[in-house]
Legacy VTK file of the C-alpha trace (Angstrom):
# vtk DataFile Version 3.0
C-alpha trace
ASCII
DATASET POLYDATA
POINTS 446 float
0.000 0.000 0.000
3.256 2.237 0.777
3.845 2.626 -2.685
1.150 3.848 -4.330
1.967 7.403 -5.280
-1.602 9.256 -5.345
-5.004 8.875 -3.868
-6.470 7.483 -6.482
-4.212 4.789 -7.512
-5.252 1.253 -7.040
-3.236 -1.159 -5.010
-4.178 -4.943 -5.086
-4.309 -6.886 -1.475
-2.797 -10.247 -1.064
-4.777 -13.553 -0.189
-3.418 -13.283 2.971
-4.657 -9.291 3.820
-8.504 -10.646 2.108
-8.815 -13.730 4.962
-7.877 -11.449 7.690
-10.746 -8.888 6.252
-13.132 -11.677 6.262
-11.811 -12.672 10.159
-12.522 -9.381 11.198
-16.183 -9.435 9.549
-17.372 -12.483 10.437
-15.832 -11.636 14.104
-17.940 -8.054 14.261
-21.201 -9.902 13.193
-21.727 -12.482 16.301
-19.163 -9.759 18.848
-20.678 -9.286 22.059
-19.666 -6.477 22.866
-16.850 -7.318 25.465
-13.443 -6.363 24.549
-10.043 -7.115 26.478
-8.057 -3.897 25.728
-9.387 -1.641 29.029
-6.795 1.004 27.788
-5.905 3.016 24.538
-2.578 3.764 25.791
-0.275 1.494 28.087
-0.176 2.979 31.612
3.081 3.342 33.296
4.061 1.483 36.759
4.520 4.452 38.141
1.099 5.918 38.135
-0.163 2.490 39.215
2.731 2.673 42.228
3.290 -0.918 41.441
6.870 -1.785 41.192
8.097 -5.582 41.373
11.571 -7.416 40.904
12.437 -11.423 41.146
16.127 -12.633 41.561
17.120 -15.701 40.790
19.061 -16.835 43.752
16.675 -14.937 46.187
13.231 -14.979 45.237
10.872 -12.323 44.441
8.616 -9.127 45.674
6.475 -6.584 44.351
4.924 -3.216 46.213
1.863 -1.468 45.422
1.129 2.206 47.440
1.648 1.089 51.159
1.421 -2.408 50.588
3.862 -5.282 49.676
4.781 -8.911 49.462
8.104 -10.869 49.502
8.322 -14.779 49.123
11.337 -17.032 48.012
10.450 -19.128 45.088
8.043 -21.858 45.668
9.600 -25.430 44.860
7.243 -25.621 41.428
9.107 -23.032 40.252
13.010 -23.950 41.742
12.038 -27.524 39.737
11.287 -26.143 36.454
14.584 -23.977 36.455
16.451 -26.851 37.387
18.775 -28.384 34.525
18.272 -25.377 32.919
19.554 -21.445 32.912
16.462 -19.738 34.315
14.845 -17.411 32.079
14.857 -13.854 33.398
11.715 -12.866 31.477
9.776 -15.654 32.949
11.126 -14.626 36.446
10.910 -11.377 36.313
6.430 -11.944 34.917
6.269 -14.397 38.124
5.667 -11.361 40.724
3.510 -8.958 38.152
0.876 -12.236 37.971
1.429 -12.205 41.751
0.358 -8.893 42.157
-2.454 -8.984 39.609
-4.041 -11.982 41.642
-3.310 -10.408 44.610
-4.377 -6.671 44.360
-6.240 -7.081 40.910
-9.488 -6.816 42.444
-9.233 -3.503 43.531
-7.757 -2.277 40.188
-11.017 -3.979 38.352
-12.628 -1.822 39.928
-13.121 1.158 37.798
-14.793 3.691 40.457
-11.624 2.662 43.475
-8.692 4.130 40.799
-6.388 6.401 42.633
-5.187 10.264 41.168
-2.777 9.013 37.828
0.039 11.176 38.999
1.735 10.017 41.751
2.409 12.115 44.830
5.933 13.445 45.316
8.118 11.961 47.757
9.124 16.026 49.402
5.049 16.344 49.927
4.141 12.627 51.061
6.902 12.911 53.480
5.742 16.443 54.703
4.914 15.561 58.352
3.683 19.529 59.009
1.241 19.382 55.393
-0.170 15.849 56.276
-1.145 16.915 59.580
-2.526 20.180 58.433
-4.614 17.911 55.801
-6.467 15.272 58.185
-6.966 18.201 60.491
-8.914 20.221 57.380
-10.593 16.390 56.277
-11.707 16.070 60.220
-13.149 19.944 59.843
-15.151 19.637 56.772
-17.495 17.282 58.775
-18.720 16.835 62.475
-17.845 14.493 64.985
-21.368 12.922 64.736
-21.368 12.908 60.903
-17.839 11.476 60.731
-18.649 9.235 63.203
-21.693 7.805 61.462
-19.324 7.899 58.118
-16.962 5.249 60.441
-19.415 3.082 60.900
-21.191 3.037 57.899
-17.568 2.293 55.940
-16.876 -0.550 58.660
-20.351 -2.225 57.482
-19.040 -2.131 54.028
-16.042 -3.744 54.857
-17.727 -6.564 57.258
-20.510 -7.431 54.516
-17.200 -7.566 51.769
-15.656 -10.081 54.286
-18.630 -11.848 55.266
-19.164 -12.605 51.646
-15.564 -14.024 51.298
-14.250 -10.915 49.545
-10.694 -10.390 50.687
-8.423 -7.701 49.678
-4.334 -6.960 50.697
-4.302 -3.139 50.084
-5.281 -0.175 52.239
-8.911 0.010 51.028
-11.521 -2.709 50.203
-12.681 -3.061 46.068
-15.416 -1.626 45.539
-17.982 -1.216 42.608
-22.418 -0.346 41.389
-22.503 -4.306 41.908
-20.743 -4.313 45.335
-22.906 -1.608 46.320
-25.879 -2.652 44.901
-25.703 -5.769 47.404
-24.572 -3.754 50.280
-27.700 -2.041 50.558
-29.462 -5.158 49.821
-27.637 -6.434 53.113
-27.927 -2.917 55.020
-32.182 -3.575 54.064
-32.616 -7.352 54.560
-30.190 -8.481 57.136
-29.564 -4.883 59.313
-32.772 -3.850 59.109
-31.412 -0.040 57.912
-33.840 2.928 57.175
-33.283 4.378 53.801
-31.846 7.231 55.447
-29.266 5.675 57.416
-28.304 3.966 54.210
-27.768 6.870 52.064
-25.377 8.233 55.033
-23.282 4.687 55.086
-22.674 5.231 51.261
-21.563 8.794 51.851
-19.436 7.391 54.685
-17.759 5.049 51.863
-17.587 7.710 49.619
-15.831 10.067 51.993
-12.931 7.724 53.064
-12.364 6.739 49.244
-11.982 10.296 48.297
-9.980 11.008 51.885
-7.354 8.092 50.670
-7.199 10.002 47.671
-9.030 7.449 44.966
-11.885 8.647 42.688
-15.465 9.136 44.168
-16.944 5.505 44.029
-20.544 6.388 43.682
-20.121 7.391 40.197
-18.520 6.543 36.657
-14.920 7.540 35.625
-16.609 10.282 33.949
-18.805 11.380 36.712
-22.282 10.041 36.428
-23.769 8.821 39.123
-24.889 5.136 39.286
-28.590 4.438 37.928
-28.732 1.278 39.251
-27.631 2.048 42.588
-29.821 5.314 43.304
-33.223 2.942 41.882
-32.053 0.548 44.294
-32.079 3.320 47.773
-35.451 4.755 46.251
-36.892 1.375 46.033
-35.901 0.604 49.979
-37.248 3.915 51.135
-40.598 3.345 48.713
-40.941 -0.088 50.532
-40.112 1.116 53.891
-42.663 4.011 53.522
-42.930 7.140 54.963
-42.341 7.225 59.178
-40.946 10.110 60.567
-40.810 10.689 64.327
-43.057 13.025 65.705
-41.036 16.357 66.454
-43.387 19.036 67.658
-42.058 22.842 67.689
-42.047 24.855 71.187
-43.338 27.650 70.013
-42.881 31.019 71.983
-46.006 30.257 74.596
-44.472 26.861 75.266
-41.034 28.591 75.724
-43.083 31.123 78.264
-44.432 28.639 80.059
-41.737 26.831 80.860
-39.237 30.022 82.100
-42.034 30.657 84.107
-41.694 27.016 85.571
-37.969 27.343 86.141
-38.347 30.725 88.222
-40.813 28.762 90.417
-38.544 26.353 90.754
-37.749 22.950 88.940
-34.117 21.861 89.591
-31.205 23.470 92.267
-31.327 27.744 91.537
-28.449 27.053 89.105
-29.831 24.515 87.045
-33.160 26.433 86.574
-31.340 30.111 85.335
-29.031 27.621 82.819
-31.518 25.636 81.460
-33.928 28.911 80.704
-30.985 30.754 79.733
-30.095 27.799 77.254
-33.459 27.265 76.154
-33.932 30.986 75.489
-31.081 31.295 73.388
-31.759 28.656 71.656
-35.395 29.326 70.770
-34.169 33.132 69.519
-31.097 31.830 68.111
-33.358 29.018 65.835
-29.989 26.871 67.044
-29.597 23.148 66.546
-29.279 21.969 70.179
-25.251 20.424 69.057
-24.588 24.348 68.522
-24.858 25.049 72.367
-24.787 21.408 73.924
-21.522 19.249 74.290
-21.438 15.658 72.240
-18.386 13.483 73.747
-16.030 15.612 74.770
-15.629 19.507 74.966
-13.661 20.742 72.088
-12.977 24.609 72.672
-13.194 25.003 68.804
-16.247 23.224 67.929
-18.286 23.967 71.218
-19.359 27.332 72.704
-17.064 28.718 74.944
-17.782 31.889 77.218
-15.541 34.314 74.977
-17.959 33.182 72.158
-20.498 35.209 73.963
-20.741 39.231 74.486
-23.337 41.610 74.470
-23.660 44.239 72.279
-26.803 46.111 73.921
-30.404 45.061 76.027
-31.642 44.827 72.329
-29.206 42.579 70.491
-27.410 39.407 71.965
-24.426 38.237 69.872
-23.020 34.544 69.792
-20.181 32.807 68.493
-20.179 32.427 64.505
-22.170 35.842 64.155
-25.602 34.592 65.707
-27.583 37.492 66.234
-30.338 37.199 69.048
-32.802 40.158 68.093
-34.923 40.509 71.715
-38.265 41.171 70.876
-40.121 40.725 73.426
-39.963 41.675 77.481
-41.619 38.605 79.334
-39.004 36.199 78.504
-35.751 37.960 77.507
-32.239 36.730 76.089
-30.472 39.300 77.416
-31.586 39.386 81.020
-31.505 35.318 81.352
-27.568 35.449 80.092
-27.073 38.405 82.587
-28.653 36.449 84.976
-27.012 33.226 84.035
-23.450 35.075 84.386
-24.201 35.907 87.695
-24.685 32.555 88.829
-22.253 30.952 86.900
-19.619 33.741 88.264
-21.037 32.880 91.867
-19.675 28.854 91.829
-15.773 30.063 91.568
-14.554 27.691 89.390
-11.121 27.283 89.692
-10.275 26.448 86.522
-12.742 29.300 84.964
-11.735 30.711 81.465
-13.112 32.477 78.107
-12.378 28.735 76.623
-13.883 27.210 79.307
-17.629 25.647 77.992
-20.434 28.333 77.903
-23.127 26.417 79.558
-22.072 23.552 82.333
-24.161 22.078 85.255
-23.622 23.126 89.257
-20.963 21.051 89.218
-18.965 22.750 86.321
-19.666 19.836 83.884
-20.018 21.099 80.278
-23.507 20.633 79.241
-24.032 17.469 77.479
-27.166 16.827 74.659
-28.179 14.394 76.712
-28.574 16.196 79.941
-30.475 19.094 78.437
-33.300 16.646 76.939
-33.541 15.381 79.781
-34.199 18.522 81.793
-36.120 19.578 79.015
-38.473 16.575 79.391
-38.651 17.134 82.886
-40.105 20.939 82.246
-42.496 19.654 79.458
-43.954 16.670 81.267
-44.999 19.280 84.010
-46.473 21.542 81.757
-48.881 18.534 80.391
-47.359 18.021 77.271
-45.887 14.864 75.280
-42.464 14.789 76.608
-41.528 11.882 73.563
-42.807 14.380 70.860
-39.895 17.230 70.955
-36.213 16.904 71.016
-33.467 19.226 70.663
-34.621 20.333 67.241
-38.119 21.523 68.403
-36.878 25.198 69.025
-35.182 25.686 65.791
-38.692 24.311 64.845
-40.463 26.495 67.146
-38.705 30.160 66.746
-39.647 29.391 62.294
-43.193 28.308 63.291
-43.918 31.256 65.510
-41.863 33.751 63.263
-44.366 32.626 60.760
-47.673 32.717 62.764
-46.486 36.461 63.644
-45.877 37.174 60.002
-42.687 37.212 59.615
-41.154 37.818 55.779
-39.628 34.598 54.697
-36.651 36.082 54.167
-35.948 37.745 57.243
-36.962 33.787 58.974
-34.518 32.517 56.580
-31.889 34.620 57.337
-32.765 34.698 61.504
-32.214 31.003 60.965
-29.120 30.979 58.159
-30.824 28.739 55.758
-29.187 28.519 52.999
-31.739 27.499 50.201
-35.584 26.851 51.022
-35.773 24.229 53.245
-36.458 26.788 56.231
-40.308 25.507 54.881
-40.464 22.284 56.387
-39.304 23.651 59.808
-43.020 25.644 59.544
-45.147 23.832 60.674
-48.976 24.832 60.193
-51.880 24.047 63.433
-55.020 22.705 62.857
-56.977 25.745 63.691
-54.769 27.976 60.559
-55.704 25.005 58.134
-59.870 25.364 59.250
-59.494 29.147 59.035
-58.009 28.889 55.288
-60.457 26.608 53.981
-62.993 28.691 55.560
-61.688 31.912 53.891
-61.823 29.733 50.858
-65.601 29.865 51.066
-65.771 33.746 52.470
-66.720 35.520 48.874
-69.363 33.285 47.908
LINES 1 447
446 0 1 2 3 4 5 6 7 8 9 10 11 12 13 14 15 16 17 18 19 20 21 22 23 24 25 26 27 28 29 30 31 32 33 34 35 36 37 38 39 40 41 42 43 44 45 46 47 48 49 50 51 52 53 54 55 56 57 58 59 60 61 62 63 64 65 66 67 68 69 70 71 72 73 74 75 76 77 78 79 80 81 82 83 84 85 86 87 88 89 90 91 92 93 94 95 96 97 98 99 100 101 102 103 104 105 106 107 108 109 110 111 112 113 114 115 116 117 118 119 120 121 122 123 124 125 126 127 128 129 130 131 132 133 134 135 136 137 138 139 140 141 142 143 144 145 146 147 148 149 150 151 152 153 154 155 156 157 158 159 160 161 162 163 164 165 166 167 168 169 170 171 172 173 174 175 176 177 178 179 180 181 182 183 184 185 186 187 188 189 190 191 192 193 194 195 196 197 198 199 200 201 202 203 204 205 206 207 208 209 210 211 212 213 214 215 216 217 218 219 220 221 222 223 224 225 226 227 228 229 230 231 232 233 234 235 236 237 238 239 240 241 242 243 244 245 246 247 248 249 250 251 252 253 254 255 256 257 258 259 260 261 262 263 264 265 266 267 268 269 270 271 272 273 274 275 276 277 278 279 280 281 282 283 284 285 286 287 288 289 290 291 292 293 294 295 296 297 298 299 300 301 302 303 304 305 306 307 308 309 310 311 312 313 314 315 316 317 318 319 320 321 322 323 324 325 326 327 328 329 330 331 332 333 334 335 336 337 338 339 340 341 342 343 344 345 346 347 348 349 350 351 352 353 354 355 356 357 358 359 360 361 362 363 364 365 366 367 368 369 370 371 372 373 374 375 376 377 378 379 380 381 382 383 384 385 386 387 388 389 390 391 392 393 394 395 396 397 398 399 400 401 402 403 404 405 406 407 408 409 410 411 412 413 414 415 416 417 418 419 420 421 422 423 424 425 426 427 428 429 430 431 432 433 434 435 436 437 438 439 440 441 442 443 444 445
């Protein structure tokens, strides 16, 4: 074909050049579709980090990221070299078929590949960076969240071994089918809501992407897996719809229940912290983690007494830029933290500081979740209500319902409670009386 001169010369092919035409056609017609080359372009060791060598007299090893193998040669092997000068080639393939049985499984899978350019030794050795990084990893999520992330990757990696998958690297394979039965397992045999399973798979998607491999919820080339998201909408259609009751405490139920704790409830110091806590949390719209201690007190993550000051008897400031606008006299933010200081001053802790925890107990424990829903189950159940209904969320409930029922613009309840997008809407939630008095004006012009 080389030497025809011009386009449209003719060239004549060879018997040979025909039959391997006619291979090739009768091979497309019945193909299935499956081919064997995964790559257009051979990939170097290097961006695999797999690196082997075999010596003759020795034996043979290979490495692969932070994991490796070393083994003299097995007597199979010793036997067929005996007699003989042993081929280097063939020694030398020995540990690469090693490695491919050994840690092919997680390169099959095409969601689990790592970043194709290798890190540098000056920044993988960087004690100072790598600390700095897990620190910033650990800060992009909560202790809760990460801690539900744990356990949800840990039930990945029990259900792989339970079903006699094994792996000799630093992260399990994974891929849609692997998935696919994990939430089969997380629905049938754990008995997991749908919710609970959506968080596990962000768990496993968050330590992939923290070990530095690709996001394994989705394609190479980004889409997210069909089959996988069908699958968690068909175990949340089956599982239905059952939410837990969690009722708002509105401003009269907040009222109420200050007036409680000034007739008394708990010891004098108890009853000022938990209305000064449950005051700034119903003007604050705050999640009950953002004043409340989970585990232990972390200076950085929980509110400490220099995250509180006072800017004036009309405007309350907490840490992160909260902004407590007082609106009203009866029960007031800035009097119960005055108040609250006073008291707090008055036990003499030794050890008292502006990192010290904002809100602790009379016996200078930092205020745990726990302990305020309990109290606050205490004041409820006096006050005739269903303690089981509300939890720490019912006054960031509360302060949007009753900004609402007084007519509050949506924006301004949006921004009081730093929504981000429109979701502020299902924290509204709408009595039985409003609904009759709607339908009715439904009817009024007629």
């Amino acid at each position: 074909m080389s030497a025809l001169k011009e386009p449209y010369h003719h060239g004549h092919l060879s018997r040979e050049c025909k039959e391997d035409i006619l291979m090739w056609l009768e091979f497309l017609k019945d193909w299935n579709g499956i081919s064997f080359f995964y790559e257009r372009h051979f990939t170097d060791n290097s961006d695999f980090e797999l690196f082997t060598d075999a010596a003759s007299t020795v034996g043979y090893g290979g490495i692969f990221r932070t994991s490796w193998f070393a083994s003299p040669w097995p007597k199979e092997v010793i036997s067929a070299m005996e007699g003989s000068a042993p081929s280097m080639s063939f020694l030398e393939l020995y540990p690469i078929v090693v490695a491919a049985l050994v840690w092919g499984v997680l390169e099959s899978s095409p969601s689990c590949q790592p970043s194709p350019l290798s890190l540098p030794t000056v920044l993988s050795s960087n004690v100072e960076l790598n600390q700095t990084v897990n620190k910033l990893w650990d800060a992009a999520t909560s202790t809760g969240t990460r801690g539900a992330y744990r356990t949800g990757f840990t039930s990945y990696k029990t259900f792989l071994l339970q079903s006699g998958v094994n792996w000799f690297s630093s992260m399990p394979p994974v891929s849609e089918d692997f998935l696919i039965y994990f939430v089969a397992h997380c629905f049938h045999v754990l008995r997991i809501k749908a919710g609970t399973i959506k968080l596990y798979l962000c768990g496993i998607r968050y330590f992939y992407l923290r070990a530095g491999f690709q996001n394994p919820l989705a394609s190479r080339d980004g889409q997210s897996y069909v089959r996988l998201h069908t699958l968690v909408t068909g175990v949340k259609k089956v599982q239905g719809v059952s939410r837990r009751p969690r009722l708002p405490i509105t401003y009269d139920i907040l009222h109420r229940s200050c007036q409680l704790l000034r007739a008394g409830v708990f010891s004098p110091f108890i009853d000022i912290m938990m209305e000064t806590a449950c005051t700034i949390a119903f003007f604050g719209f705050l999640r009950c983690g953002e004043f409340c201690v989970s585990g232990a007190f972390d200076p950085t993550r929980n509110l400490c007494v220099e995250d509180v000051y006072y800017r004036s008897l009309t405007e309350v400031c907490t840490y992160q830029s909260k902004s407590l606008q007082i609106t009203s006299k009866c029960v007031c933010p800035y009097l119960a933290l005055d108040k609250y200081m006073v008291a707090r001053t008055s036990l003499r802790i030794p050890s008292d500081n502006p990192r010290s925890p904002f809100f602790i107990t009379d016996n200078a424990i930092p205020l745990t979740r726990n302990t305020f829903i309990t109290n606050l189950r205490v004041i409820l159940s006096r006050l005739g209500l269903n303690d089981s209904a509300y939890s720490g969320h019912s006054f960031r409930i509360g302060a949007a319902t009753s900004a609402a029922t007084s007519q509050v613009e949506d924006h301004l309840i949006k921004t009081l409670g730093r929504w981000s997008s429109d979701c502020y809407q299902r924290y509204i939630r709408t009595s039985t009386s409003s609904n009759r008095q709607a339908q009715r004006s439904m009817t009024s012009g007629y």
